[in-house]
C-alpha positions as CSV (number, residue, x, y, z in Angstrom):
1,X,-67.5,-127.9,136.9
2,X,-68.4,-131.2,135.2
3,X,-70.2,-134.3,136.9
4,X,-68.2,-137.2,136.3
5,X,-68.3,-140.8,137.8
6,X,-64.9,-139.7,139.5
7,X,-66.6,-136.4,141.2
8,X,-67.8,-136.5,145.1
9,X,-70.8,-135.2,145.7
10,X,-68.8,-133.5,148.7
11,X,-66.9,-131.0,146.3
12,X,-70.5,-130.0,145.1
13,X,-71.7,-129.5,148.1
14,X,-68.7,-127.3,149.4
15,X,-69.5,-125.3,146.1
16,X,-73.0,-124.4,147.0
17,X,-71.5,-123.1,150.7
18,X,-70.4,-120.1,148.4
19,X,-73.7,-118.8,147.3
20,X,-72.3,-115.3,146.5
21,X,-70.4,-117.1,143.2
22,X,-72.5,-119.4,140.6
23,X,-71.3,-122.6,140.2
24,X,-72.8,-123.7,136.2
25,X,-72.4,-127.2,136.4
26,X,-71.8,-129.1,133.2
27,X,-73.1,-132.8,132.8
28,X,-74.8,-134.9,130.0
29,X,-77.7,-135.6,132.5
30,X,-77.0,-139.4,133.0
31,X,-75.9,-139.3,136.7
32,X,-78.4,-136.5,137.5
33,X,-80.2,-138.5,140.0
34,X,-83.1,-137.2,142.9
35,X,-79.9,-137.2,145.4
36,X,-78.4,-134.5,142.8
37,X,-81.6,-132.7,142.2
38,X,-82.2,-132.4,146.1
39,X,-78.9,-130.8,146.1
40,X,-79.2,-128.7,143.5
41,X,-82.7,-127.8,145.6
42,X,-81.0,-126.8,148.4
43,X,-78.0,-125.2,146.9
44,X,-79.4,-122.7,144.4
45,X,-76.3,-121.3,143.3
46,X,-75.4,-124.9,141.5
47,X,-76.7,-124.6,138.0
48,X,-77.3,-127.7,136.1
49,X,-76.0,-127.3,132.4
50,X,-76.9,-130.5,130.5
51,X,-75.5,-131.2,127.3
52,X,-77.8,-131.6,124.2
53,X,-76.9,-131.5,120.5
54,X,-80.6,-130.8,119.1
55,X,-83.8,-133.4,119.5
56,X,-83.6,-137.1,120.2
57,X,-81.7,-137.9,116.2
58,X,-79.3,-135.9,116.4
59,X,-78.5,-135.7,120.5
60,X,-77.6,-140.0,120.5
61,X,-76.4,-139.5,117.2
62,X,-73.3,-137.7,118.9
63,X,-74.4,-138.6,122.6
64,X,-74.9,-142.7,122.6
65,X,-78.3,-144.4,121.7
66,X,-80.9,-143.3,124.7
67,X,-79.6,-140.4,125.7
68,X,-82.2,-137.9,124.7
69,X,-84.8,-139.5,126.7
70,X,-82.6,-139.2,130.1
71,X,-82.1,-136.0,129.5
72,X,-85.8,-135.5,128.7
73,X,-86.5,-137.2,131.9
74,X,-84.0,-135.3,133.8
75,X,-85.3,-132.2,132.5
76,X,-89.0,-133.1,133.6
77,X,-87.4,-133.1,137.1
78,X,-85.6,-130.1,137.5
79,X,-88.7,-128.5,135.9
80,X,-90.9,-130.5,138.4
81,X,-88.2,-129.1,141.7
82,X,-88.2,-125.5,140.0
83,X,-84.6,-125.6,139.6
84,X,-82.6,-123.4,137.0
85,X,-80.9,-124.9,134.5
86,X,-79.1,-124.2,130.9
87,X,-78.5,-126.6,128.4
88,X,-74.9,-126.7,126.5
89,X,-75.2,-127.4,122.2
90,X,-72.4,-128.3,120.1
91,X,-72.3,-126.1,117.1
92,X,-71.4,-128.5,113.8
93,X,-72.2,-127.7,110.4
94,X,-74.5,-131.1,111.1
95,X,-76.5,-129.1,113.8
96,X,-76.4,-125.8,112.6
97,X,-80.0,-125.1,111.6
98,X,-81.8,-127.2,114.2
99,X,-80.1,-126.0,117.3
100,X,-80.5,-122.1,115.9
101,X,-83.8,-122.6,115.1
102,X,-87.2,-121.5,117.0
103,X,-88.8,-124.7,117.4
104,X,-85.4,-125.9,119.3
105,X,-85.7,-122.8,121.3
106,X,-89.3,-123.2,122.5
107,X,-88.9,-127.0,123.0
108,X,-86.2,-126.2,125.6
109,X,-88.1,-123.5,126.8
110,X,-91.0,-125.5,127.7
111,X,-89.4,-128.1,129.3
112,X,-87.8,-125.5,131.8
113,X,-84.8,-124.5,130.7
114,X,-83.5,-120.9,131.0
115,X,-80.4,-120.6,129.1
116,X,-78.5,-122.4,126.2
117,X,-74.8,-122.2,126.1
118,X,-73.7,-122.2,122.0
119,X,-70.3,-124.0,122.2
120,X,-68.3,-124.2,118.7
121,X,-67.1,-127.3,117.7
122,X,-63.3,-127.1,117.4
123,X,-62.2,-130.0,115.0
124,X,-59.0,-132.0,117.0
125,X,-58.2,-133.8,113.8
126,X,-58.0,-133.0,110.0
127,X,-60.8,-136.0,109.5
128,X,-63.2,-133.8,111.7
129,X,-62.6,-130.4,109.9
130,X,-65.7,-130.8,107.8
131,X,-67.9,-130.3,111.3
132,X,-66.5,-126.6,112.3
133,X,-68.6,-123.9,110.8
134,X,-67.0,-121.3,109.0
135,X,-67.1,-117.4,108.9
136,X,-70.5,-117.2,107.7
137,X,-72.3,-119.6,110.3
138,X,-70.4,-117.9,112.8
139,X,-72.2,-114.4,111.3
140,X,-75.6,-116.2,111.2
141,X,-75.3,-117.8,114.7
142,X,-74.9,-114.1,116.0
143,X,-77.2,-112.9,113.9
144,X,-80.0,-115.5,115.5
145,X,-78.8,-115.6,119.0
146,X,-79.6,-111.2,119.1
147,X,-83.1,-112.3,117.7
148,X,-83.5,-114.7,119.9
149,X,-82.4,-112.9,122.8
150,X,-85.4,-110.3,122.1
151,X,-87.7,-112.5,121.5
152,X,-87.1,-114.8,124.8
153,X,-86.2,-111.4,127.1
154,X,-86.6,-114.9,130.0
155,X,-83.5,-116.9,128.1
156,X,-80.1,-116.5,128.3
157,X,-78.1,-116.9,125.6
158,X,-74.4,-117.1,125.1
159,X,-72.0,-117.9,122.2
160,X,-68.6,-119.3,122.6
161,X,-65.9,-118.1,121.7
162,X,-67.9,-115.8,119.6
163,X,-68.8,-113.7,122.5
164,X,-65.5,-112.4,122.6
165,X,-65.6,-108.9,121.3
166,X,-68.5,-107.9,123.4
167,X,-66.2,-109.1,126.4
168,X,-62.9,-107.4,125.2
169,X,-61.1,-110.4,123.8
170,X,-60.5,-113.8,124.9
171,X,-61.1,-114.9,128.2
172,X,-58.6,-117.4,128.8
173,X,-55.7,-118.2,130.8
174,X,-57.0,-116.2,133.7
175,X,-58.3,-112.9,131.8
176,X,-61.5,-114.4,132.7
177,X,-61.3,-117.9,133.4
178,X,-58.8,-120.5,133.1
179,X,-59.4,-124.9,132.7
180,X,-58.2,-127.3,134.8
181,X,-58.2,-131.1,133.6
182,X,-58.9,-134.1,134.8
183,X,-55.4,-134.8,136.2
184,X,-55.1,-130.9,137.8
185,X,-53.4,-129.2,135.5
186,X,-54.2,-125.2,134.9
187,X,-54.9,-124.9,130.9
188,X,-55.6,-121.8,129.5
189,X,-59.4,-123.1,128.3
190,X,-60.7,-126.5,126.9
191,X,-59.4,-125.7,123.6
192,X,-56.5,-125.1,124.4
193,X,-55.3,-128.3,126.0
194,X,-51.4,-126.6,127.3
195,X,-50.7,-126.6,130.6
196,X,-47.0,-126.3,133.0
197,X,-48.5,-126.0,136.5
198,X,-50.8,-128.8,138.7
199,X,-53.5,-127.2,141.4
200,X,-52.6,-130.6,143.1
201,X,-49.2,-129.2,144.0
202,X,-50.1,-125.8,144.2
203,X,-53.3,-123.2,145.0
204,X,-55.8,-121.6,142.2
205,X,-54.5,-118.3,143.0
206,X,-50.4,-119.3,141.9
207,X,-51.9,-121.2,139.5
208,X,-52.8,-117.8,137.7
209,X,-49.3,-116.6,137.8
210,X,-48.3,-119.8,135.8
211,X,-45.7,-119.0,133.6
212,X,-47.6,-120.5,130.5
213,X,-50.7,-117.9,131.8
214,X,-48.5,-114.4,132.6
215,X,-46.9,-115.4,129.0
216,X,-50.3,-115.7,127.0
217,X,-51.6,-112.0,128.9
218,X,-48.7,-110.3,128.6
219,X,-48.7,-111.1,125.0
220,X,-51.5,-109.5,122.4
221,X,-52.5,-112.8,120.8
222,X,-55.3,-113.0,123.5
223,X,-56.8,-109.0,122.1
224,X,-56.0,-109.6,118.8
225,X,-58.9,-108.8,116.1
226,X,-60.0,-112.3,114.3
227,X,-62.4,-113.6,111.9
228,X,-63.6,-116.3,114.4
229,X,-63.7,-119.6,116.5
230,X,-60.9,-120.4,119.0
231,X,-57.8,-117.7,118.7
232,X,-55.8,-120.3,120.6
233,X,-56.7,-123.4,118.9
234,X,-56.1,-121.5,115.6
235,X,-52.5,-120.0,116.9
236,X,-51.4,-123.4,118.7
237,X,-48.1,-122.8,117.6
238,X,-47.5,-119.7,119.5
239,X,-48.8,-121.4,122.5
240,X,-46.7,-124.0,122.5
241,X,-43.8,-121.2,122.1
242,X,-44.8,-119.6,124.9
243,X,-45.0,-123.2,127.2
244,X,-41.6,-123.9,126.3
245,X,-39.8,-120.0,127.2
């Protein structure tokens, strides 16, 4: 879930009435006001995710001038209200070695947050190409994230997509999880922006018999063995096959 201007504050509060599921919500901090962190006080299955790219340079560098400090303010308060929350980076080849690196760690960690969410930048034009890390940032970014996880046994750390072999292949289109856009349609995930079925016209549970979904699962492309980054993104093509059968 994602705070926008757009979003009420009554579908985040119908969330939290389901305490048995977690509700990770993903926000660049900016609209994180005390009403939002009393909610997320009395609803403690609502977990703020806020989206940073590194420290203050390189987080308004990508973010918009002032940014870091909201968030660094924002942070101080759920800290202050004892409040879980993760943070989501942005994996570039600008990034890289900041946001991997211990001193990022133990900044966040000191300023209260509990888990960092390692998203890979998926390039959505050729002029952005030269952000995406390759094969062997993808190897390194494993390799620090299983140091880092003994090291900070209190962090969570996940990698995306690169997580995908520990959890038996890609996760998408309703293996695991499945994206809905800001207009309601089902996509299989962020990356891959398809989609032939609304959850304004229909309920969450047809939308996972979409034909676009049963195609994609029924197919191997979602278990299929890659070097790395988004299967989906890479294999667009095929996806765009399967939208049209």
């Amino acid at each position: 879930m994602q705070i926008q201007k757009k979003v009420r504050k009554d579908i985040i509060k119908a969330a939290g009435t389901i305490p048995e599921i977690l509700f990770p919500i993903f926000t660049n901090g900016t609209l994180l006001n005390d009403e939002y962190i009393k909610v997320f006080g009395k609803y403690r299955n609502l977990i703020p995710v806020l989206s940073i790219e590194g420290r203050e340079e390189k987080t308004d560098e990508r973010r918009g001038e002032g940014i870091y400090k909201i968030l660094a303010g924002t942070m101080g308060k759920l800290k202050k209200n004892k409040i879980l929350f993760g943070a989501s980076v942005t994996v570039t080849t600008s990034n890289f070695e900041e946001v991997t690196s211990r001193p990022f760690i133990e900044h966040l960690l000191e300023n209260g947050c509990k888990g960092v969410i390692y998203v890979e930048y998926v390039p959505v034009s050729k002029d952005s190409k030269d952000l995406a890390i390759g094969d062997d940032e993808r190897e390194l970014l494993s390799n620090k994230l299983s140091l880092h996880r003994k090291e900070y046994e209190n962090m969570l750390f996940i990698s995306f997509p690169g997580d995908e072999k520990s959890s038996g292949g890609c996760l998408a289109a309703g293996r695991g999880f499945f994206h809905i856009n800001s207009h309601g349609g089902a996509e299989p995930c962020p990356f891959s922006p398809y989609s032939d079925i609304n959850v304004r016209d229909t309920s969450l549970k047809e939308a996972m018999k979409s034909k676009l979904f049963n195609n994609l699962r029924n197919s191997d492309m979602l278990m299929e063995d890659h070097i790395g980054g988004c299967i989906l993104f890479e294999q667009k093509d095929k996806v765009e096959n399967f939208l049209s059968l």
